[in-house]
PDB file of N, CA, C, O and CB in Angstrom:
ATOM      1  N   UNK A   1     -89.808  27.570 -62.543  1.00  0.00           N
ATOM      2  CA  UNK A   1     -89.696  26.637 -61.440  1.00  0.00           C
ATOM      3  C   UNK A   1     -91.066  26.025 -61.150  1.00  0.00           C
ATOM      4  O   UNK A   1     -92.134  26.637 -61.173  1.00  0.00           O
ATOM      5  CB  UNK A   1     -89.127  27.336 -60.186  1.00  0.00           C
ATOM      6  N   UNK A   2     -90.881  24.707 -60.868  1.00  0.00           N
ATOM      7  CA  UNK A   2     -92.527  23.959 -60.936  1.00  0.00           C
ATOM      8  C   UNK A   2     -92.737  24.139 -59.459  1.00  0.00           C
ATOM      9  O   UNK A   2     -91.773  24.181 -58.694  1.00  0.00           O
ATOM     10  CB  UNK A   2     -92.713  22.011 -61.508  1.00  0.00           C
ATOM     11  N   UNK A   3     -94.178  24.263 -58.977  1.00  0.00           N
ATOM     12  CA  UNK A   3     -94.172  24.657 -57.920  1.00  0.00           C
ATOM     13  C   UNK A   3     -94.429  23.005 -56.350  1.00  0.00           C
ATOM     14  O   UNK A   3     -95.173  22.053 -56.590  1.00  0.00           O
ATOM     15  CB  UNK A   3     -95.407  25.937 -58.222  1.00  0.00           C
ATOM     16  N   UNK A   4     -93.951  23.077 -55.520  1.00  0.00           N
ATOM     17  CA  UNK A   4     -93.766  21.930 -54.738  1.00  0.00           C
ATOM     18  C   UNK A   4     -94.853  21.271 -54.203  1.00  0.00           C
ATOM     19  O   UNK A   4     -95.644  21.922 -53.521  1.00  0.00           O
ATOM     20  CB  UNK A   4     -93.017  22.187 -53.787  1.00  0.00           C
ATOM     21  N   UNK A   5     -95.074  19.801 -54.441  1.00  0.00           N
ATOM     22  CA  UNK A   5     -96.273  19.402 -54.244  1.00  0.00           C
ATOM     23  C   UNK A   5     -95.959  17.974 -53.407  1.00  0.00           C
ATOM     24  O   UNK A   5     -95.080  17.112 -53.429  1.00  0.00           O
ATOM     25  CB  UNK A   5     -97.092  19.328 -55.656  1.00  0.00           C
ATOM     26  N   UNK A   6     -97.113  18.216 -52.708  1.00  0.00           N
ATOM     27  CA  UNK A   6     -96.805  16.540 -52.228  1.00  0.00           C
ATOM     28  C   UNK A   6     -96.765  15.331 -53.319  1.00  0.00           C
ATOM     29  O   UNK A   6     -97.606  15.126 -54.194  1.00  0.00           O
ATOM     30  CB  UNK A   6     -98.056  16.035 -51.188  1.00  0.00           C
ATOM     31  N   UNK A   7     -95.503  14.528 -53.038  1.00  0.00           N
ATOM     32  CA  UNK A   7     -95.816  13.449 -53.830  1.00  0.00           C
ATOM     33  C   UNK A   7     -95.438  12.064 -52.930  1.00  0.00           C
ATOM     34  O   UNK A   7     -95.254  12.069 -51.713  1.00  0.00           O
ATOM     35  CB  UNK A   7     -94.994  13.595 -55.257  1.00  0.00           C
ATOM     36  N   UNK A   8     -95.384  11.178 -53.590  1.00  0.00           N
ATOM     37  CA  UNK A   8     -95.490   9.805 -52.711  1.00  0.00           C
ATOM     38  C   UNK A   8     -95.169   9.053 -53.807  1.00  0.00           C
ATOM     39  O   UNK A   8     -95.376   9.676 -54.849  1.00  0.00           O
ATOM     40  CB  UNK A   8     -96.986   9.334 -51.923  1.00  0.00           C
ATOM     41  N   UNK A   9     -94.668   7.760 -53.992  1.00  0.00           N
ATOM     42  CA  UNK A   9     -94.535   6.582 -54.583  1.00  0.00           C
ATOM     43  C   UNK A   9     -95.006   5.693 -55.083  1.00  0.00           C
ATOM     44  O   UNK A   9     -94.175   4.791 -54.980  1.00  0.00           O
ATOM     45  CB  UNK A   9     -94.241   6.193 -54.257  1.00  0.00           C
ATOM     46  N   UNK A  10     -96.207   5.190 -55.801  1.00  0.00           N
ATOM     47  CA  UNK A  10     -96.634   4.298 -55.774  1.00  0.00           C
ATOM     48  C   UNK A  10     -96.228   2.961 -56.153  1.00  0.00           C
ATOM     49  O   UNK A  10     -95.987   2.651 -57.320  1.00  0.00           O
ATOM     50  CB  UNK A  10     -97.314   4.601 -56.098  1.00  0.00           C
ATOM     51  N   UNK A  11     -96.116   1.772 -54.678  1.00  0.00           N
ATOM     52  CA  UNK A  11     -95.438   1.108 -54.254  1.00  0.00           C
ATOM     53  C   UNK A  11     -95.547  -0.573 -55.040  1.00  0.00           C
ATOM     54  O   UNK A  11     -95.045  -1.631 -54.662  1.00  0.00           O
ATOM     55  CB  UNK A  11     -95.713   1.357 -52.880  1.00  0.00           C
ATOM     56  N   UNK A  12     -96.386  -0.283 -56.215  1.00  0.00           N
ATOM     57  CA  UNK A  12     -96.037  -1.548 -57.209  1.00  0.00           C
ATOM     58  C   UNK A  12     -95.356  -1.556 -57.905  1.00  0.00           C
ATOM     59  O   UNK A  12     -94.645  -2.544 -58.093  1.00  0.00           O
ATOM     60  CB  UNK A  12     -96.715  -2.010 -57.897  1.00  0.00           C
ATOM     61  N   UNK A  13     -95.245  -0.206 -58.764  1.00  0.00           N
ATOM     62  CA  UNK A  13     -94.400   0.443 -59.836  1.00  0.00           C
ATOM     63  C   UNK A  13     -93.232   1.148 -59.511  1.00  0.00           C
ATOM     64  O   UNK A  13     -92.207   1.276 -60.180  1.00  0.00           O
ATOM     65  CB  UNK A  13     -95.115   1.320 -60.527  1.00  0.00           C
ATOM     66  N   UNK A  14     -93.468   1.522 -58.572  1.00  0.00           N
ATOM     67  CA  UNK A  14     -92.673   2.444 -57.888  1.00  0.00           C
ATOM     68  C   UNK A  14     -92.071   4.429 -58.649  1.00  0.00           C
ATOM     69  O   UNK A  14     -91.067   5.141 -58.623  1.00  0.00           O
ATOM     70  CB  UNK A  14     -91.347   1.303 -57.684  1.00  0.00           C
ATOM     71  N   UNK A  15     -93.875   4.483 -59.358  1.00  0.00           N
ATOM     72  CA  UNK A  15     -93.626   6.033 -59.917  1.00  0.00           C
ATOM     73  C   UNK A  15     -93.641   6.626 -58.501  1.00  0.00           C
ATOM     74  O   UNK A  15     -94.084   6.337 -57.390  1.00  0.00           O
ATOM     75  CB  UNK A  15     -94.949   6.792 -61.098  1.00  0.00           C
ATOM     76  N   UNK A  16     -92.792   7.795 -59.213  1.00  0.00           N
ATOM     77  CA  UNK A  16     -93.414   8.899 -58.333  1.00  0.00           C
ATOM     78  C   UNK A  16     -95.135   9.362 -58.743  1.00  0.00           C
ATOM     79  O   UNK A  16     -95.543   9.136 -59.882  1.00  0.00           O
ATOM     80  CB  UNK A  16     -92.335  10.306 -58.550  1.00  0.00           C
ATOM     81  N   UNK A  17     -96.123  10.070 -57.611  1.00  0.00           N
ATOM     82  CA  UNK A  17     -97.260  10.166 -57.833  1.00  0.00           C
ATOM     83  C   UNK A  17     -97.415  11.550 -57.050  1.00  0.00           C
ATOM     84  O   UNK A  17     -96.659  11.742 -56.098  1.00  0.00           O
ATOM     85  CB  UNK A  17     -98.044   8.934 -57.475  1.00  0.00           C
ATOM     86  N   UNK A  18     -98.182  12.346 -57.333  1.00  0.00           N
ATOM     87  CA  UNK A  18     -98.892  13.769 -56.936  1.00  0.00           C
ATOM     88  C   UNK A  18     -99.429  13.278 -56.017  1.00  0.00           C
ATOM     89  O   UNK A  18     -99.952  12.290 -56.531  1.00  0.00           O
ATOM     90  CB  UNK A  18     -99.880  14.588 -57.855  1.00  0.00           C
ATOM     91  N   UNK A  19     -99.706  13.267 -54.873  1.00  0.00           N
ATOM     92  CA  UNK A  19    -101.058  13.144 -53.772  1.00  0.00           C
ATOM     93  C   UNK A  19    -102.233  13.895 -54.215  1.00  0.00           C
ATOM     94  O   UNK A  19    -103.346  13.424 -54.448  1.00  0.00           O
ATOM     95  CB  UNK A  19    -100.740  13.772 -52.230  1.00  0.00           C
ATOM     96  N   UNK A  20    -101.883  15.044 -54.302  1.00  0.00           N
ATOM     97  CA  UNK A  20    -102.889  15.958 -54.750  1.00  0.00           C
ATOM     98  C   UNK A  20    -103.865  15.721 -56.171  1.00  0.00           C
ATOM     99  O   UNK A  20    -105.010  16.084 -56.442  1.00  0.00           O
ATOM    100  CB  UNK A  20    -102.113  17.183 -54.895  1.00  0.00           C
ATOM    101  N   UNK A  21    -102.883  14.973 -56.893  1.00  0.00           N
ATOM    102  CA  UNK A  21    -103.794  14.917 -58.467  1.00  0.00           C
ATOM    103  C   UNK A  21    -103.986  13.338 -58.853  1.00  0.00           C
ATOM    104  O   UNK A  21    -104.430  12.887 -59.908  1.00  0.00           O
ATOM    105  CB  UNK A  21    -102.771  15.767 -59.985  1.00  0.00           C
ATOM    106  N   UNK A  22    -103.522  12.619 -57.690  1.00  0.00           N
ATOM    107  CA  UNK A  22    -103.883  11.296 -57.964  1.00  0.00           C
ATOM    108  C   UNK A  22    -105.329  10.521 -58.160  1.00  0.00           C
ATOM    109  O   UNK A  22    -106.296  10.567 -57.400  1.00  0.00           O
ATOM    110  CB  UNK A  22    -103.334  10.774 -57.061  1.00  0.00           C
ATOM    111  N   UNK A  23    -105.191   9.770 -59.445  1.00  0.00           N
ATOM    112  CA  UNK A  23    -106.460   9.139 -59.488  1.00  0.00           C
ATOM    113  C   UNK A  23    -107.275   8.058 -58.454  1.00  0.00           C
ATOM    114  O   UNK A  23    -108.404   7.996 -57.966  1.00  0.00           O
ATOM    115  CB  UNK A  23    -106.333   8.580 -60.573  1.00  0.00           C
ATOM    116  N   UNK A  24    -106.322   7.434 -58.422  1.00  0.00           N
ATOM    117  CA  UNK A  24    -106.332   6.149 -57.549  1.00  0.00           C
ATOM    118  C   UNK A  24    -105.424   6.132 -56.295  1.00  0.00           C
ATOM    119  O   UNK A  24    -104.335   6.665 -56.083  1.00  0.00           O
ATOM    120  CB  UNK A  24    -105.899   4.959 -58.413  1.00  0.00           C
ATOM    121  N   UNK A  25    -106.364   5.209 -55.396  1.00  0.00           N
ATOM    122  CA  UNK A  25    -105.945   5.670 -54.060  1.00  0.00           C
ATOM    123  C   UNK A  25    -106.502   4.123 -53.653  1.00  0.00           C
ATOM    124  O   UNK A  25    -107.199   3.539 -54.483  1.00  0.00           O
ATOM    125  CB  UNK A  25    -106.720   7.302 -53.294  1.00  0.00           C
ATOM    126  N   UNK A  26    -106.141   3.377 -52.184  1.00  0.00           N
ATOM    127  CA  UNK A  26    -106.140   2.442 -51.667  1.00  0.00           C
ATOM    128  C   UNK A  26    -105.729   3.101 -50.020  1.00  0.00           C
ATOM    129  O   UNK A  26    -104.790   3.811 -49.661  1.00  0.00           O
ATOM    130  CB  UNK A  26    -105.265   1.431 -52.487  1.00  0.00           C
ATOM    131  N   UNK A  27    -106.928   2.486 -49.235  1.00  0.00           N
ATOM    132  CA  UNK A  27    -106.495   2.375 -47.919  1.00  0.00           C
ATOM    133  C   UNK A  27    -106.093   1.150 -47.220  1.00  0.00           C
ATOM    134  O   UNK A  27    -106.624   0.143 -47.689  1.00  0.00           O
ATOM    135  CB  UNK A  27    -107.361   2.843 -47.266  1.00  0.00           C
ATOM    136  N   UNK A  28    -105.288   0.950 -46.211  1.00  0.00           N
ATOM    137  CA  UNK A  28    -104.695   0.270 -46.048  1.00  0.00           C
ATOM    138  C   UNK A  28    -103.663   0.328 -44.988  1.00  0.00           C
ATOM    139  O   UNK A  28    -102.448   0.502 -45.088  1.00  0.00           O
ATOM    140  CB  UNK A  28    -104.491   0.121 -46.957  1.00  0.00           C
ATOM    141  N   UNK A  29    -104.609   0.096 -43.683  1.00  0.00           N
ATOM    142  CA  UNK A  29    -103.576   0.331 -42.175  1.00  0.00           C
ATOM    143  C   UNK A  29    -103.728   1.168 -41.569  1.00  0.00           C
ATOM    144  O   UNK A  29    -103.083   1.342 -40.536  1.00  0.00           O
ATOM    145  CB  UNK A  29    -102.256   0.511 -42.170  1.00  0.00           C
ATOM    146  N   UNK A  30    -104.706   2.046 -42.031  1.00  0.00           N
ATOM    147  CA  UNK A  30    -104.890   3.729 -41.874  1.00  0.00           C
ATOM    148  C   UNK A  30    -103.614   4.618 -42.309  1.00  0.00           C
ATOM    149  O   UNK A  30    -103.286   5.641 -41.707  1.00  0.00           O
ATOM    150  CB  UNK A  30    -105.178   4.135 -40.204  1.00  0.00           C
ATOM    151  N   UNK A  31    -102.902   4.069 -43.487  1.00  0.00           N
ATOM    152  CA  UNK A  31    -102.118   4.589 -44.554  1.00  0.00           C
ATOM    153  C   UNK A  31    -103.370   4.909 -45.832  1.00  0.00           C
ATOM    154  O   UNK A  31    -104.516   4.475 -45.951  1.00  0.00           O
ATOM    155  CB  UNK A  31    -100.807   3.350 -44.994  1.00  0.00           C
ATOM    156  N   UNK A  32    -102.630   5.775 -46.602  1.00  0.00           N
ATOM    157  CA  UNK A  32    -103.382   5.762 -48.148  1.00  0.00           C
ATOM    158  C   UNK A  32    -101.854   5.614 -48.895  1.00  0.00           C
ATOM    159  O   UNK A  32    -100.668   5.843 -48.659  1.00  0.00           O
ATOM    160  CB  UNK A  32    -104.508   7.538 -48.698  1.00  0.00           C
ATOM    161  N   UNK A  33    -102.729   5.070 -49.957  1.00  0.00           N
ATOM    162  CA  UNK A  33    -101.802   4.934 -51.205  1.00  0.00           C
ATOM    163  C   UNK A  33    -101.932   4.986 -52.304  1.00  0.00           C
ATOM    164  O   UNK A  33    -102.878   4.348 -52.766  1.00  0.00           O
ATOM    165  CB  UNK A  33    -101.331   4.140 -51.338  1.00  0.00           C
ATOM    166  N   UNK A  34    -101.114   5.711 -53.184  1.00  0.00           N
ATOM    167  CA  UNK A  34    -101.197   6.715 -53.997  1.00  0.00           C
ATOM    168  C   UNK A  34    -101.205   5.586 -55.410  1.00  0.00           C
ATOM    169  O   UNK A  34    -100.890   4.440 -55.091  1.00  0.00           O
ATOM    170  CB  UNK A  34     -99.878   7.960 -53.754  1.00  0.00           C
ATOM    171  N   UNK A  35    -101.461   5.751 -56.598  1.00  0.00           N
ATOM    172  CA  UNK A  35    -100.824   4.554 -57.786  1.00  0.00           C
ATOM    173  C   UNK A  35    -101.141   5.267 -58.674  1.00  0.00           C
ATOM    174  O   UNK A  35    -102.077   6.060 -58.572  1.00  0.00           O
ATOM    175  CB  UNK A  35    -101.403   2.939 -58.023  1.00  0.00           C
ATOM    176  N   UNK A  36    -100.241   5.093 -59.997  1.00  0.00           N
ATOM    177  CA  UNK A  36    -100.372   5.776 -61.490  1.00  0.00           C
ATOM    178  C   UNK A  36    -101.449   5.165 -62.041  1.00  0.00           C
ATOM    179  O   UNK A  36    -102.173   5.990 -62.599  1.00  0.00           O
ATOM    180  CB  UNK A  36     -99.114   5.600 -62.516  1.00  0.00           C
ATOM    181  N   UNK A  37    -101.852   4.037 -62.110  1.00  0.00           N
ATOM    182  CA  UNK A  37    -102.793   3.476 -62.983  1.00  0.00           C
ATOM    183  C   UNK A  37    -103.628   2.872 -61.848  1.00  0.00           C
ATOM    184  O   UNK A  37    -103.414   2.939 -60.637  1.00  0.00           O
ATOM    185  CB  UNK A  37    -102.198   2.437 -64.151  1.00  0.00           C
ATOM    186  N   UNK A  38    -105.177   1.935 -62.868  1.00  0.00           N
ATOM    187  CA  UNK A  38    -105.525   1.387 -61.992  1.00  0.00           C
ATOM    188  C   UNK A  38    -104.779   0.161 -62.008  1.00  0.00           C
ATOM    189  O   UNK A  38    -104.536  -0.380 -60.929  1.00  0.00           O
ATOM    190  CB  UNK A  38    -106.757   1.361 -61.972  1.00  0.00           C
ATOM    191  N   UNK A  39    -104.308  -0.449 -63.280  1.00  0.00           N
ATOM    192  CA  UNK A  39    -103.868  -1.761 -62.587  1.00  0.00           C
ATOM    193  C   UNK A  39    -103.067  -1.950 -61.674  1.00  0.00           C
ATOM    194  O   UNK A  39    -103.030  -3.059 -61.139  1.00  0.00           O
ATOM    195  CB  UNK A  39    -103.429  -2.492 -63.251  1.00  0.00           C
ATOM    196  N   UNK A  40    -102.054  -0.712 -61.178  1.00  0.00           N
ATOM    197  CA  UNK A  40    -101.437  -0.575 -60.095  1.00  0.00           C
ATOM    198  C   UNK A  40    -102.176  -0.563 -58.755  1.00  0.00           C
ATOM    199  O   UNK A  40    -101.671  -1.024 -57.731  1.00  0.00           O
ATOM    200  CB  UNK A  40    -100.787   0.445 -60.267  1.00  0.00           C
ATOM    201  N   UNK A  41    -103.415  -0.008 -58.806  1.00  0.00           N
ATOM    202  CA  UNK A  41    -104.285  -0.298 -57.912  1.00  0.00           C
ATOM    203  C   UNK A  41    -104.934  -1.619 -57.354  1.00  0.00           C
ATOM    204  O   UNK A  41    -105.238  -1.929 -56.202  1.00  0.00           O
ATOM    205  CB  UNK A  41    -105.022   0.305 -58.267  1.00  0.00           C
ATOM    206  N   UNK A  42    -105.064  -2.416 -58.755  1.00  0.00           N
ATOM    207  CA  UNK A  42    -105.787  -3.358 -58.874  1.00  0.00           C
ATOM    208  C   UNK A  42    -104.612  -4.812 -58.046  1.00  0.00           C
ATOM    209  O   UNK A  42    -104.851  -5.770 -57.310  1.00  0.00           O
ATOM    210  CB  UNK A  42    -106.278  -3.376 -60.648  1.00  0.00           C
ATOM    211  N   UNK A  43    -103.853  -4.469 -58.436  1.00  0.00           N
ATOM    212  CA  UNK A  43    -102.670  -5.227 -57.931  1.00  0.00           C
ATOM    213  C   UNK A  43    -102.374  -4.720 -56.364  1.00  0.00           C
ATOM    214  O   UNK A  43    -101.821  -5.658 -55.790  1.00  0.00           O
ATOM    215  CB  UNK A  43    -101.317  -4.938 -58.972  1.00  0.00           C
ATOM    216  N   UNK A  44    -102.473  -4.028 -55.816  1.00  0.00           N
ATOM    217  CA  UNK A  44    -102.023  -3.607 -54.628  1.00  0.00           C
ATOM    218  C   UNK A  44    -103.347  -4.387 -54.061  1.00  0.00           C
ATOM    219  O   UNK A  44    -103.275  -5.334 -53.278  1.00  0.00           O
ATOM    220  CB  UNK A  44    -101.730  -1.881 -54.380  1.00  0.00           C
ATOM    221  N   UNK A  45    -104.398  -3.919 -54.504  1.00  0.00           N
ATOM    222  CA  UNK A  45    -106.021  -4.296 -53.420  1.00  0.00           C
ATOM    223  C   UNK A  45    -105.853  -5.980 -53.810  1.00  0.00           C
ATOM    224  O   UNK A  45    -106.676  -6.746 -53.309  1.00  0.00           O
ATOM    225  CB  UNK A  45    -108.183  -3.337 -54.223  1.00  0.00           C
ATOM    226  N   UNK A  46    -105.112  -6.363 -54.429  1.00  0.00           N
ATOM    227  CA  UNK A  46    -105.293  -8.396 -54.316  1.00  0.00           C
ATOM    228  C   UNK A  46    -104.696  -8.335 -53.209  1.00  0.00           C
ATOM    229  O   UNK A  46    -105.497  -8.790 -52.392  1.00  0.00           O
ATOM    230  CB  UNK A  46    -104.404  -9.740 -55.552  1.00  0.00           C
ATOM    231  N   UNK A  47    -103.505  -7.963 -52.545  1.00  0.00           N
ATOM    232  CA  UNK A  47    -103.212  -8.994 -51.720  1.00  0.00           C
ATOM    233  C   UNK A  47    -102.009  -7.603 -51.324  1.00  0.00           C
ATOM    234  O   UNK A  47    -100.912  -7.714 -51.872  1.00  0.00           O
ATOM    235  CB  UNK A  47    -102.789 -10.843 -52.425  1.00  0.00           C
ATOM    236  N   UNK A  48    -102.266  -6.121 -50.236  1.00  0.00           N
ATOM    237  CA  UNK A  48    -101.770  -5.176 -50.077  1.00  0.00           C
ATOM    238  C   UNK A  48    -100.477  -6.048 -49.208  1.00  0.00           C
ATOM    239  O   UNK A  48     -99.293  -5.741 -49.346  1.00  0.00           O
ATOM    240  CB  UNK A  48    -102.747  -4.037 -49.494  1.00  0.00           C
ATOM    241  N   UNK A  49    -100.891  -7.026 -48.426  1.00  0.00           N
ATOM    242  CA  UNK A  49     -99.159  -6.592 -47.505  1.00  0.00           C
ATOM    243  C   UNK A  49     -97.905  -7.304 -48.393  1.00  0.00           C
ATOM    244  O   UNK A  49     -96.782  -7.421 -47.904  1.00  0.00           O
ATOM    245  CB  UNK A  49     -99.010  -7.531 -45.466  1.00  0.00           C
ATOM    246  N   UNK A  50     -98.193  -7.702 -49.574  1.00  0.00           N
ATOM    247  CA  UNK A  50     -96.965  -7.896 -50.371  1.00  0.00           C
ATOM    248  C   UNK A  50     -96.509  -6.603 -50.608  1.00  0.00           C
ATOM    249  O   UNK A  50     -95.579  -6.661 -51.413  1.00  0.00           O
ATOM    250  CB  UNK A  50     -97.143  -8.664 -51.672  1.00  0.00           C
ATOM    251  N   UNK A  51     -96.824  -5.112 -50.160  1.00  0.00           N
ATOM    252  CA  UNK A  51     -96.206  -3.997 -50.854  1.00  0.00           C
ATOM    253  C   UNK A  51     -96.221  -3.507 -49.890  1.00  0.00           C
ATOM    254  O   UNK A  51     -95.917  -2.327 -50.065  1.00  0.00           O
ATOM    255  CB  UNK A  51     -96.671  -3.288 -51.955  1.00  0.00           C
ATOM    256  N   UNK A  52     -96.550  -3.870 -48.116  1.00  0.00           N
ATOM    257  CA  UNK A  52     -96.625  -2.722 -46.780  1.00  0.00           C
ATOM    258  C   UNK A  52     -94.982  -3.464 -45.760  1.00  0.00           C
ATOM    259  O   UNK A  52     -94.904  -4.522 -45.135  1.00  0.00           O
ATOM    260  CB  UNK A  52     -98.817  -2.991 -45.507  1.00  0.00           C
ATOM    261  N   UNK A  53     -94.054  -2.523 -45.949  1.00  0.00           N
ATOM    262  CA  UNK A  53     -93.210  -2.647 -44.577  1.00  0.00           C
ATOM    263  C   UNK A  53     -93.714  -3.171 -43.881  1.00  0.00           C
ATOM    264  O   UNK A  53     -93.216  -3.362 -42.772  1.00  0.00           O
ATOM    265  CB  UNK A  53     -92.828  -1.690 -43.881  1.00  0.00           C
TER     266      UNK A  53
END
């Protein structure tokens, strides 16, 4: 059994992502956000409220 970890979404791609083992991270609202790659990053920091509720 794998053991339970925080995870979160990252909201370009929409992987699931580790909080804990994530590379890349973006603040934003006094949210963080989690992303598999950087270009997922790179894309969120152009222009974040295309991806914020």
């Amino acid at each position: 059994m794998r053991p339970v970890t925080n995870t979160d979404y990252d909201v370009v791609c929409h992987m699931e992502v580790d909080e804990e083992q994530a590379l890349w991270t973006s603040e934003h609202k006094g949210r963080t956000f989690y992303f598999c790659h950087p270009a997922c990053k790179e894309i969120f920091d152009r222009d974040p409220e295309l991806f914020v509720e």
